[in-house]
N, C-alpha and C positions, 0 to 999 in steps of 0.2 A: 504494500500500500504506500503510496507515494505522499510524503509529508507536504502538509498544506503550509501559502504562504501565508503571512498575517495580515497582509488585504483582504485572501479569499475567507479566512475566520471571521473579519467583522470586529469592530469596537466591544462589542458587548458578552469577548469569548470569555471565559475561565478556567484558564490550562492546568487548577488543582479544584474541585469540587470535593467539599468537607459533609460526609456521611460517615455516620457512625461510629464516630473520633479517629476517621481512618480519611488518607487524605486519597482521594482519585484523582487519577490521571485524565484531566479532559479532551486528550489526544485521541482517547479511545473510545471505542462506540459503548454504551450505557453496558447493556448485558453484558461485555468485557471489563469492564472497569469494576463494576460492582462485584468481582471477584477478587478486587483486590481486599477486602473485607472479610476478614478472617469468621467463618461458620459461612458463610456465604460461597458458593458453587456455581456452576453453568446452568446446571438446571436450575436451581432455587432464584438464581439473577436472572432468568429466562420468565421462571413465571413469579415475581414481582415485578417485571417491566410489562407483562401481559395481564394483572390484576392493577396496578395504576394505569394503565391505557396510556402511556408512553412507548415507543418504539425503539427497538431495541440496539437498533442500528446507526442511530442518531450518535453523533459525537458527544458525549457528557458534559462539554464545555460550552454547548448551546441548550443547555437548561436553563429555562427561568428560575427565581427562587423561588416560585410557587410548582414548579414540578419538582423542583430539589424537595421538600417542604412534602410536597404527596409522595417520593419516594420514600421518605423517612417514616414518615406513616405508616405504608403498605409495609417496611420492613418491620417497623415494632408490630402490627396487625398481624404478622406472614403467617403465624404458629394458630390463627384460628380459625385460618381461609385457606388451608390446605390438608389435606388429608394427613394420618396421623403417621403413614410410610414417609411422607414428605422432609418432614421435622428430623431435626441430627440429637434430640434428646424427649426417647419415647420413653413414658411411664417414669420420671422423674422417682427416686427413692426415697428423697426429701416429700414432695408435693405428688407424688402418683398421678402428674400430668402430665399431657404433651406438653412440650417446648421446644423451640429453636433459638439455639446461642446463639451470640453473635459478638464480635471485639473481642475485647478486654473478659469476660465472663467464660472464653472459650477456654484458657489457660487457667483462669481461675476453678473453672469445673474440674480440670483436669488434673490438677493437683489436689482437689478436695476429692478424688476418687482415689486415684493411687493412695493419699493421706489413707481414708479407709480403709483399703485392701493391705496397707502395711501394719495398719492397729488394732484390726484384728488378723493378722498373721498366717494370710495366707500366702499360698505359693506366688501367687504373681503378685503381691505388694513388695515380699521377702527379695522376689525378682529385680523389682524396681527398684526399690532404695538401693540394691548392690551393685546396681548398674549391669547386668545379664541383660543377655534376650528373655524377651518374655514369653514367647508363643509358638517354643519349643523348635527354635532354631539350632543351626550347627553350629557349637563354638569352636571347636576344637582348629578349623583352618581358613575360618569367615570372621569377620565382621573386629577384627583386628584394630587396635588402636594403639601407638606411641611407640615404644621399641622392640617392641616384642616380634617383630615382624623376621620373617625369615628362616632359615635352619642355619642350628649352628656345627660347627663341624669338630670334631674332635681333632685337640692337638697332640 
């Protein structure tokens, strides 16, 4: 895709569009960019551009603030206007509800589960805090980190 000049953008472009304390790229077309939004996917940026009735194809940097302002919406909304396969957090432990994370709350969840699965002491928290694979990978000639790499050879 061949980059635009800043004639053909227009006065009124915005080359960083701020959703969801994540900053987007206004180079890129809506349903790309809103990926760069951590819980947020192709599909899930697909069908919040097709439930606020923006297109998806549109450059993010020719948003008004009043389609910025309804994307934000449909994203806080997303977890009760789409089916519950849809959601990246089905049947909540805490709240036994759907939800879709999204930012900041994505890494926070993620440590409040491992947190659990180490406190009560199972195999994949024990996993985690040790820094192993978790889900029964190969150690013994994969997944190698710092100097251990190699064979040594007898002197």
């Amino acid at each position: 895709m061949p980059k635009a000049n800043e004639a053909e953008l227009g006065d009124d472009f915005s080359y960083i569009v701020r959703i969801a304390d994540t900053d987007i790229d206004g180079l890129k077309p809506v349903t790309f960019g809103l990926t760069s939004i951590k819980g947020i996917g192709i599909r899930s940026s697909m069908m919040i551009c097709k439930q606020s009735g923006i297109d998806g194809s549109r450059l993010g940097g020719h948003l008004s603030t009043e389609e910025q302002d309804l994307l934000r919406k449909t994203i806080d909304e997303y977890a009760t206007n789409v089916p519950w396969w849809m959601v990246n957090r089905q049947r909540d432990l805490e709240t036994n509800e759907d939800a879709h994370i999204i930012a900041n709350e994505v890494g926070m969840t993620k440590e409040d589960d491992v947190a659990r699965l180490a406190e009560i002491k199972t195999y994949r928290g024990i996993r985690h805090r040790s820094g192993h694979k978790v889900r029964g990978q190969r150690l013994r000639s994969n997944g190698r980190k710092g100097s251990a790499l190699g064979v040594q050879r007898k002197k």
